[in-house]
DRENDO-1510 file (C-alpha; in Angstrom, 1 decimal, always signed):
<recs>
REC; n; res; u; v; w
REC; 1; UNK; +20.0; +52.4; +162.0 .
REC; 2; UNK; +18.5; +55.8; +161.3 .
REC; 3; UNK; +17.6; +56.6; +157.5 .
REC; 4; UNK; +17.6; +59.8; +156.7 .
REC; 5; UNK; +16.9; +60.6; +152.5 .
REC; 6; UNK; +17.8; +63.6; +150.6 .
REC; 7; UNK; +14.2; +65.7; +151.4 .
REC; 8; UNK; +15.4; +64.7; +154.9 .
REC; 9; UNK; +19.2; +66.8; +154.5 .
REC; 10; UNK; +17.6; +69.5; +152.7 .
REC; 11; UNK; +15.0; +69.9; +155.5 .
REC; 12; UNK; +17.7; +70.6; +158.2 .
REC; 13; UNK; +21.2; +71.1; +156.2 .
REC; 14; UNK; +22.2; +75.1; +155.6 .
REC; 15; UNK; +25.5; +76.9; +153.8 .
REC; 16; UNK; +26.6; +78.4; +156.9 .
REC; 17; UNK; +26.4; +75.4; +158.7 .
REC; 18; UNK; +28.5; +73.3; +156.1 .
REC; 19; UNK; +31.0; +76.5; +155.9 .
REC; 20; UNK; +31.6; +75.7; +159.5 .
REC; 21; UNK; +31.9; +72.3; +159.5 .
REC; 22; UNK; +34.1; +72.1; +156.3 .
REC; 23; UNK; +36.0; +74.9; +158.6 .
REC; 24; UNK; +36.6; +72.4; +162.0 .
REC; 25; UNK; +37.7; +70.0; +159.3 .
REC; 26; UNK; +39.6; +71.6; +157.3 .
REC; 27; UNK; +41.4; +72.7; +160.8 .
REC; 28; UNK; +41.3; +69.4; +162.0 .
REC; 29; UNK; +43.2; +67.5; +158.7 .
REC; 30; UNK; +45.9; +70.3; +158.8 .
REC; 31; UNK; +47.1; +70.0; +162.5 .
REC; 32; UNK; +47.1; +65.6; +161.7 .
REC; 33; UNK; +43.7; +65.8; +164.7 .
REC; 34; UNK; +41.8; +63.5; +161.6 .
REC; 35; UNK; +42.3; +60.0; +160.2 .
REC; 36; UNK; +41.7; +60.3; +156.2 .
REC; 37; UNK; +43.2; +57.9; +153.9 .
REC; 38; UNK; +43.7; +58.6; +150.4 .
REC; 39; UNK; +40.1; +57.9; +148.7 .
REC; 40; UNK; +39.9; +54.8; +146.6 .
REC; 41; UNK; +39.2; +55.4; +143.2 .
REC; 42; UNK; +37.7; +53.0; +140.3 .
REC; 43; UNK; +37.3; +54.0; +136.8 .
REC; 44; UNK; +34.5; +52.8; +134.4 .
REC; 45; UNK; +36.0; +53.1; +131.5 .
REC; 46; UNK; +32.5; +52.2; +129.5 .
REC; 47; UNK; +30.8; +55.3; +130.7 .
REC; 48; UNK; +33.7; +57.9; +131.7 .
REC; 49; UNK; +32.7; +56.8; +135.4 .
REC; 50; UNK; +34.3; +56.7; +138.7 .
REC; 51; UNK; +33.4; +55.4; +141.9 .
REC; 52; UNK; +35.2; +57.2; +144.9 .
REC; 53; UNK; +35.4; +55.9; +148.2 .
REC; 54; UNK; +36.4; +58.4; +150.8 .
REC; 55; UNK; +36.9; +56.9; +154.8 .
REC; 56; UNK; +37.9; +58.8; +158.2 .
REC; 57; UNK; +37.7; +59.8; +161.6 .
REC; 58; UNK; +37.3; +62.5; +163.2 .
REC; 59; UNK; +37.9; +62.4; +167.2 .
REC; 60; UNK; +37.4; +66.3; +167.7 .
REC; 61; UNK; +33.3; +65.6; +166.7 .
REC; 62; UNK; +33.5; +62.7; +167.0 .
REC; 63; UNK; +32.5; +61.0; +163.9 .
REC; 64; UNK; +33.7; +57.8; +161.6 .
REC; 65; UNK; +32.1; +56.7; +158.8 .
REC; 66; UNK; +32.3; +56.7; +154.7 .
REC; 67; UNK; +31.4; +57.9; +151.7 .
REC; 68; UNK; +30.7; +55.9; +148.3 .
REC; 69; UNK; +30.2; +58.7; +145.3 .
REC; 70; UNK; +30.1; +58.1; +141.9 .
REC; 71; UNK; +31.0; +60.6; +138.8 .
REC; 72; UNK; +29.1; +59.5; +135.5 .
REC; 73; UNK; +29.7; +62.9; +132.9 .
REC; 74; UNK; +26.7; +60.8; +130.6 .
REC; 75; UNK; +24.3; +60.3; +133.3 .
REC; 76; UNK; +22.6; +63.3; +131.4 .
REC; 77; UNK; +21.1; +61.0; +128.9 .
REC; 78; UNK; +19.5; +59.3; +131.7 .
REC; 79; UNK; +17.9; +61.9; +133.6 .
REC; 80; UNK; +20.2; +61.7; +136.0 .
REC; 81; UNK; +22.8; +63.9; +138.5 .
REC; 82; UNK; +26.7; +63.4; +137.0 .
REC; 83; UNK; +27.5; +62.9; +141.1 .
REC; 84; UNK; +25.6; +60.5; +143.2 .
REC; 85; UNK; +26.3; +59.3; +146.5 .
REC; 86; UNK; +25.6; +58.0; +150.0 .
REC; 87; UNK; +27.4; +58.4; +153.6 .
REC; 88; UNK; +27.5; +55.9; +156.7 .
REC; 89; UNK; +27.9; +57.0; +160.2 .
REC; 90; UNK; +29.3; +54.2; +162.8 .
REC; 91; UNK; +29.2; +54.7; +165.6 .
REC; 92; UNK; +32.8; +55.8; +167.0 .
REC; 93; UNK; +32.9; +53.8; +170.6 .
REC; 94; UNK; +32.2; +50.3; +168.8 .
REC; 95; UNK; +31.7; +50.7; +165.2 .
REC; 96; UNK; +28.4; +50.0; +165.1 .
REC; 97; UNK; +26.2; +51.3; +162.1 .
REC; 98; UNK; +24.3; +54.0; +163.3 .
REC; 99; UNK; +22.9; +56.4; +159.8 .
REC; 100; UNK; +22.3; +55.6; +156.8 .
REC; 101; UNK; +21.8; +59.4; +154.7 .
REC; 102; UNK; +22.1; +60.6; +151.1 .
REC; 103; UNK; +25.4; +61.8; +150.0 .
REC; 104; UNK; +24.1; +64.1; +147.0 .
REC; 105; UNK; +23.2; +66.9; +148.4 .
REC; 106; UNK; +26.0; +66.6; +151.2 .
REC; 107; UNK; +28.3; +66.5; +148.5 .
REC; 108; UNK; +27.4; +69.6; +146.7 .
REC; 109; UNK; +27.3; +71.5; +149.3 .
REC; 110; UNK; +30.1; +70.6; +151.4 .
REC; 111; UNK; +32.1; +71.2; +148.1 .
REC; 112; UNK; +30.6; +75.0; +147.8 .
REC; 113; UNK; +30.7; +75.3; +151.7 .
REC; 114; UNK; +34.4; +74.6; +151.3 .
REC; 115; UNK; +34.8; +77.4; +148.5 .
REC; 116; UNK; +33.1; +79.4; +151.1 .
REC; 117; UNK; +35.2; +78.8; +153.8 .
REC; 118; UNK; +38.4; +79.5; +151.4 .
REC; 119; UNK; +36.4; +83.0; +150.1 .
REC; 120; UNK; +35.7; +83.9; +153.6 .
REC; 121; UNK; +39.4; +83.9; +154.1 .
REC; 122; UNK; +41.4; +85.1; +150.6 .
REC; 123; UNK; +39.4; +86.7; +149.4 .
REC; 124; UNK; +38.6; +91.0; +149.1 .
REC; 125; UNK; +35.4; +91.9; +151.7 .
REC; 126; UNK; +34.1; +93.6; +148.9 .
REC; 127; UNK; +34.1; +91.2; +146.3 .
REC; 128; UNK; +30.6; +91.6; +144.7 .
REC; 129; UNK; +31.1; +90.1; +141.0 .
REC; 130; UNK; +30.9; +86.2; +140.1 .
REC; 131; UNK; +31.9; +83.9; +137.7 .
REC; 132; UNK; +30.2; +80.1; +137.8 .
REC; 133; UNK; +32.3; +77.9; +135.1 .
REC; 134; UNK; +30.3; +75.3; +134.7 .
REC; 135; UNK; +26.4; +74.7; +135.2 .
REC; 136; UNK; +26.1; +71.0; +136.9 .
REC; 137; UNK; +25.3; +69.5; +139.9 .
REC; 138; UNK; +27.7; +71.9; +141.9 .
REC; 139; UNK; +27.5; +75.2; +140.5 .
REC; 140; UNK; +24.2; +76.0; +142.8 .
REC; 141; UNK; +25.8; +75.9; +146.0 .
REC; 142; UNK; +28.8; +77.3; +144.6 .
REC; 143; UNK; +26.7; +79.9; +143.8 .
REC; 144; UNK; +25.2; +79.7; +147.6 .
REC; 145; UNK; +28.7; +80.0; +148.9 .
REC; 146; UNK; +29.6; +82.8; +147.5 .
REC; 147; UNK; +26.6; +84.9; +148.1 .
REC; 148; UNK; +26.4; +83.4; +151.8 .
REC; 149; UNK; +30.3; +85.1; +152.6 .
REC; 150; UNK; +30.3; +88.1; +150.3 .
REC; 151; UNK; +28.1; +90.9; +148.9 .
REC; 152; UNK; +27.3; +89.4; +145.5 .
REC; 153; UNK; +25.3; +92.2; +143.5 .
REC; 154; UNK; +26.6; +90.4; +140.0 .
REC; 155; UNK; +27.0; +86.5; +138.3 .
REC; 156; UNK; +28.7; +85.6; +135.0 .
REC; 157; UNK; +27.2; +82.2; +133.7 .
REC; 158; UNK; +29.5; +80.0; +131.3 .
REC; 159; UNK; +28.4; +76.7; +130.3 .
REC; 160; UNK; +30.3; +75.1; +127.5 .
REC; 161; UNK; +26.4; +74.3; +126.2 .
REC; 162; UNK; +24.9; +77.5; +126.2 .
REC; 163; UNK; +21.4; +76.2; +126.8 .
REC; 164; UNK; +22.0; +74.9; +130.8 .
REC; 165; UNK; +23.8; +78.5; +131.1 .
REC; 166; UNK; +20.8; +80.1; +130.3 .
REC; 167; UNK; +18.9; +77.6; +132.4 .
REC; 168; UNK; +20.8; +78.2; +134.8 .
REC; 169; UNK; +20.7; +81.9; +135.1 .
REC; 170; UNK; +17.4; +82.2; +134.8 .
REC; 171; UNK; +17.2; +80.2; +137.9 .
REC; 172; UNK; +19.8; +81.9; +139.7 .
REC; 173; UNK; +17.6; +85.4; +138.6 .
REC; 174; UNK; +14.5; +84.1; +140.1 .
REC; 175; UNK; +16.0; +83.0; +142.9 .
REC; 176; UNK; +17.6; +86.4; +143.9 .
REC; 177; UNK; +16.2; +89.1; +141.6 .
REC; 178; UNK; +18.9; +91.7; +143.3 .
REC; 179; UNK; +21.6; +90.0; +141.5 .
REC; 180; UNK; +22.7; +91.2; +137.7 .
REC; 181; UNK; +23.2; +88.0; +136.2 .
REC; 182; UNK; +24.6; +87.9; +133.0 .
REC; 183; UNK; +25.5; +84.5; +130.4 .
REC; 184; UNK; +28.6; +84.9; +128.8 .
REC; 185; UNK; +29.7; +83.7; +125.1 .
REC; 186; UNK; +33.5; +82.2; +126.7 .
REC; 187; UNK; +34.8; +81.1; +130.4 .
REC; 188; UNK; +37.0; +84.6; +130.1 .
REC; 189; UNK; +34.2; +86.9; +129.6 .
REC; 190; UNK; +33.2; +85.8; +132.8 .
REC; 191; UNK; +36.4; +85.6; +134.1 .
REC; 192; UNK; +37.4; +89.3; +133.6 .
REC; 193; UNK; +34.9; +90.8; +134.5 .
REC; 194; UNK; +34.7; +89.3; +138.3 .
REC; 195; UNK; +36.5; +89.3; +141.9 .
REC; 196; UNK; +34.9; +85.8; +142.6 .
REC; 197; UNK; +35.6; +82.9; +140.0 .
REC; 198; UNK; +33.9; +79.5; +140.8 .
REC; 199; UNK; +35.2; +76.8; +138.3 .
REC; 200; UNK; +33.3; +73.2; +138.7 .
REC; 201; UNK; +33.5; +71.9; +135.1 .
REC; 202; UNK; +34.2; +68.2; +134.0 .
REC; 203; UNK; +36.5; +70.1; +131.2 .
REC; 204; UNK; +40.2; +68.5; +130.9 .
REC; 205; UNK; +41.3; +71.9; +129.3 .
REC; 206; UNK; +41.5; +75.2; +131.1 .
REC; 207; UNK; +38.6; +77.4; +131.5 .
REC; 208; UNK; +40.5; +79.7; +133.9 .
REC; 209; UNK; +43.0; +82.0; +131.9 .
REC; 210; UNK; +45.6; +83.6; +134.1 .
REC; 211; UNK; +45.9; +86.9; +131.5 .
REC; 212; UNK; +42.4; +88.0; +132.2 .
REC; 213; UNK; +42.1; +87.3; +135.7 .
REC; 214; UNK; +41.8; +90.8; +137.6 .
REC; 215; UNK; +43.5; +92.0; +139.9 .
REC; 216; UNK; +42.8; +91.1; +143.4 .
REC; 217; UNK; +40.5; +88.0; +142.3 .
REC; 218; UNK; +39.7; +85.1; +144.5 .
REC; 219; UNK; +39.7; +81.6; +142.5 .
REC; 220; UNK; +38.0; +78.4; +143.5 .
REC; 221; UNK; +38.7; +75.4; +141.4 .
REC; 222; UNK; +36.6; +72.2; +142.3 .
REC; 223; UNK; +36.7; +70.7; +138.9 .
REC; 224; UNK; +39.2; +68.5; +137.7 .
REC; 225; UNK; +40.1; +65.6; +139.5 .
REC; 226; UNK; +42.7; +63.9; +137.6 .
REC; 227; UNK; +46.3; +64.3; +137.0 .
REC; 228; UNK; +45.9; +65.1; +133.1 .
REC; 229; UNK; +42.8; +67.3; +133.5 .
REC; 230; UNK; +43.3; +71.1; +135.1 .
REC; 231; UNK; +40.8; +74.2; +135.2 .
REC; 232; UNK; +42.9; +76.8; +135.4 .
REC; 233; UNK; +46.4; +77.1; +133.5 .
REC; 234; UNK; +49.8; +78.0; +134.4 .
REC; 235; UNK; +49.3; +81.5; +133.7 .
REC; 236; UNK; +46.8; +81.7; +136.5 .
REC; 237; UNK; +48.6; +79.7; +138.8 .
REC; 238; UNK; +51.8; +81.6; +138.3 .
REC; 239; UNK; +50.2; +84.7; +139.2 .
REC; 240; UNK; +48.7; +83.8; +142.3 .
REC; 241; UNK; +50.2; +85.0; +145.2 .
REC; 242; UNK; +48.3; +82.8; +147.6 .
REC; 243; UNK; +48.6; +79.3; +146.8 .
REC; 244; UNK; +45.8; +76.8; +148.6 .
REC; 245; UNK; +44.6; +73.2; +148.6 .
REC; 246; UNK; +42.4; +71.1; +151.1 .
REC; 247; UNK; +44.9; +68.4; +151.5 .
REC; 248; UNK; +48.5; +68.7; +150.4 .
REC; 249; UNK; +48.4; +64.9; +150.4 .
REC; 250; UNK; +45.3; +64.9; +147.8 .
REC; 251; UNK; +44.6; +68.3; +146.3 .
REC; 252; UNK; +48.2; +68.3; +144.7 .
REC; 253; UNK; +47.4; +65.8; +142.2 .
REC; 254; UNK; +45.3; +67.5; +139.5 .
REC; 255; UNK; +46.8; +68.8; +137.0 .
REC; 256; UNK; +46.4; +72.6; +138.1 .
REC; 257; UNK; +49.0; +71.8; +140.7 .
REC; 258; UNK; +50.5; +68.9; +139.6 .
REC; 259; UNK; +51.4; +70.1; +135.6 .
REC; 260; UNK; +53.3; +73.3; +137.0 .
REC; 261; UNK; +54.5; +71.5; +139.9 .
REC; 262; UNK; +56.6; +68.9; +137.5 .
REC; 263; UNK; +57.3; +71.9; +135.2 .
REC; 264; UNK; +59.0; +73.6; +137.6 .
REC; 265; UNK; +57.3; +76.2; +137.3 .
REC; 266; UNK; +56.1; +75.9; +141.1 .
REC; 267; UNK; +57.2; +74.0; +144.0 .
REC; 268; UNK; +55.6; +71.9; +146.7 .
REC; 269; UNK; +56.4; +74.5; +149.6 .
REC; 270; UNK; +54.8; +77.4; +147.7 .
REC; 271; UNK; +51.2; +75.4; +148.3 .
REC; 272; UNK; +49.2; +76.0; +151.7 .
REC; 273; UNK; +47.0; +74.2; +153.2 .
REC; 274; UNK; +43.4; +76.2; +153.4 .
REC; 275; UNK; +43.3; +74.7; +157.5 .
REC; 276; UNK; +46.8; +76.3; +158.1 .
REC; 277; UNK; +45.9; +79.6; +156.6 .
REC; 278; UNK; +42.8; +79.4; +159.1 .
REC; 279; UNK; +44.9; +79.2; +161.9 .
REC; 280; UNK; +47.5; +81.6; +160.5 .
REC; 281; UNK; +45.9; +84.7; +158.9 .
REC; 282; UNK; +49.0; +86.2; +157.8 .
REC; 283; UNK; +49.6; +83.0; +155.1 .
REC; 284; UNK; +46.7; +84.8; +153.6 .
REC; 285; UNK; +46.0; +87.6; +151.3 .
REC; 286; UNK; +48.4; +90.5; +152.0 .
REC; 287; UNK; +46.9; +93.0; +149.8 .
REC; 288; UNK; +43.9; +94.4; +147.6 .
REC; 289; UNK; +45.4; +93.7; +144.3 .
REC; 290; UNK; +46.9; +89.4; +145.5 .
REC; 291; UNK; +45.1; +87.1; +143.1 .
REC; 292; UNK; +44.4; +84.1; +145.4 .
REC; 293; UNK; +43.6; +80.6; +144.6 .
REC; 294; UNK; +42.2; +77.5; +146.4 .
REC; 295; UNK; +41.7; +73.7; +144.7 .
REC; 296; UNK; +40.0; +71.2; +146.2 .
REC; 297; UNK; +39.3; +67.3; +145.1 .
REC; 298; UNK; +36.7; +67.1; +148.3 .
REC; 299; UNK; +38.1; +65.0; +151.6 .
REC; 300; UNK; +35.8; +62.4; +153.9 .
REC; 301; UNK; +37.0; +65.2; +156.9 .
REC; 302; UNK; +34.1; +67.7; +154.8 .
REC; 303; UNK; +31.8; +65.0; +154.5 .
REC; 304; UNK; +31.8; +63.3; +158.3 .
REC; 305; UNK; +31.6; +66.9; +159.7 .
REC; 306; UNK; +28.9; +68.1; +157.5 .
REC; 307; UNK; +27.2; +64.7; +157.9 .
REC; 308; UNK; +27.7; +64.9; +162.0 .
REC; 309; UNK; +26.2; +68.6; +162.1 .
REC; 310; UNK; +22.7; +66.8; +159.8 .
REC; 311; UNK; +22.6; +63.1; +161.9 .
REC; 312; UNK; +21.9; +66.1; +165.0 .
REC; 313; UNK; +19.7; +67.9; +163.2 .
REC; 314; UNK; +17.7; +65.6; +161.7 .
REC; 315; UNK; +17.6; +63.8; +164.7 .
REC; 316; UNK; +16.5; +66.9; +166.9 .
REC; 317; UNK; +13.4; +67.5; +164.1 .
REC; 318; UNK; +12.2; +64.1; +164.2 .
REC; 319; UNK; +13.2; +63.2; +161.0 .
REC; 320; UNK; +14.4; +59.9; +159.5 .
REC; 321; UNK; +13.3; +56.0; +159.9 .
REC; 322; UNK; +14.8; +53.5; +162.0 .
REC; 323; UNK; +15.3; +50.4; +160.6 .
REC; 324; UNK; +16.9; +47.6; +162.3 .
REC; 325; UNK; +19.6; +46.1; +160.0 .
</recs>
């Protein structure tokens, strides 16, 4: 079994190759090419924890394999990411273990690869301005995302504690000093004042306002993964013309779908898939001032392609240890 740790992903793993392979996936789940169950979820109650496992196969790469990733909103206090994780590769003619890799770093970015992906295709080619909700363990590669598809000349930091937001912007600043970056005192500061709105907060409450959403505004929200929790209110959803999810069977249970959905303030049909819109451009935006809108809870599909694209990499660069089990 090859081994491959985090240094090891982050030696060969790159946006533009995620926003591909999220791309293929996404693709690939919408016209029923992949085998994904519905992840199986455990709650730790004690901590405000929960251990996802996400399974599938994918005979277009070909890749099987799993994901185990754990959510722990107090790892803080430990020095610790919130989102941890590991993926196994088998291999797909006899199911034997063949890689062993981190999931961390797979998981953030195959998350802002897939916000990517969904920019690439909603959202205005001239969308410059940025919002990043929320300053954890995904905002980075949100971050990456956006600049990677679009000509991002300005960011809008919120962070309900105003400390990582600073922290936070002064890395984004160093990083790319051709960027006007800019920490805001609420989640609609930022929110009106950009075309791009990345939400990834563990907040139960809305930090996306449909009243001060511009006109013409692409939304990612990557956030809120349970049915009582939603980052973006009815408001917003209402006004979106372009309505998209990474799995209809999944993506539809958060509570920014879900709460307007039992409302009846939306219905099922009005949702897209983001893999049918790539097919089908004219599901899409339609015109300069559509406010579009993508969720995504994050599907093993994301996770085997992105992991497919680093076990070749990796193994191409001579990285890794073999170990036999």
């Amino acid at each position: 079994m090859l081994i491959l740790t985090r240094t090891d992903v982050e030696r060969v793993l790159t946006m533009s190759m995620a926003i591909e392979g999220c791309r293929r996936a996404y693709v690939a789940v919408s016209q029923k090419q992949a085998t994904v169950p519905e992840r199986h979820a455990v709650h730790v109650p004690e901590c405000d924890g929960d251990m996802l496992v996400m399974s599938g196969y994918l005979p277009g790469f070909p890749s099987l394999g799993l994901k185990v990733v754990s959510t722990f909103t107090g790892n803080r206090q430990f020095n610790l990411p919130s989102t941890q994780g590991a993926i196994i590769l088998l291999d797909p003619r006899t199911g034997t273990p063949e890689v062993l890799m981190d999931g961390s770093l797979i998981t953030a970015v195959r998350t802002g690869a897939g916000s990517g992906m969904a920019t690439a295709l909603l959202a205005r080619e001239d969308a410059d301005s940025v919002a990043i909700l929320g300053t954890g363990g995904m905002a980075w590669d949100q971050y990456q995302a956006m600049r990677t598809v679009r000509p991002v000349r300005r960011a809008y930091v919120w962070n309900r504690t105003r400390e990582r937001a600073v922290e936070f912007a002064d890395r984004l600043a160093r990083a790319h000093p051709e960027v006007a970056v800019e920490v805001t005192d609420t989640p609609d500061d930022a929110v009106a004042h950009s075309l791009l709105v990345c939400a990834a907060t563990a907040s139960p409450e809305p930090v996306v306002h449909g009243a001060v959403l511009q006109q013409g505004a692409h939304v990612n929200l990557t956030g809120a993964h349970r049915p009582e929790w939603r980052e973006i209110d009815s408001a917003g959803v209402l006004r979106a013309q372009v309505r998209s999810v990474d799995s209809l069977t999944s993506g539809v249970r958060p509570g920014d779908y879900s709460m307007p959905i039992h409302a009846g303030e939306i219905r099922l049909e009005q949702i897209e898939e983001i893999g049918a819109i790539a097919t089908d451009p004219g599901k899409g935006r339609r015109s300069a001032d559509a406010i579009t809108l993508f969720k995504s809870v994050g599907l093993a599909a994301q996770d085997l392609a992105v992991a497919v694209q680093v076990r070749e990499a990796a193994r191409a660069a001579g990285l890794g240890i073999e170990v036999d089990l």
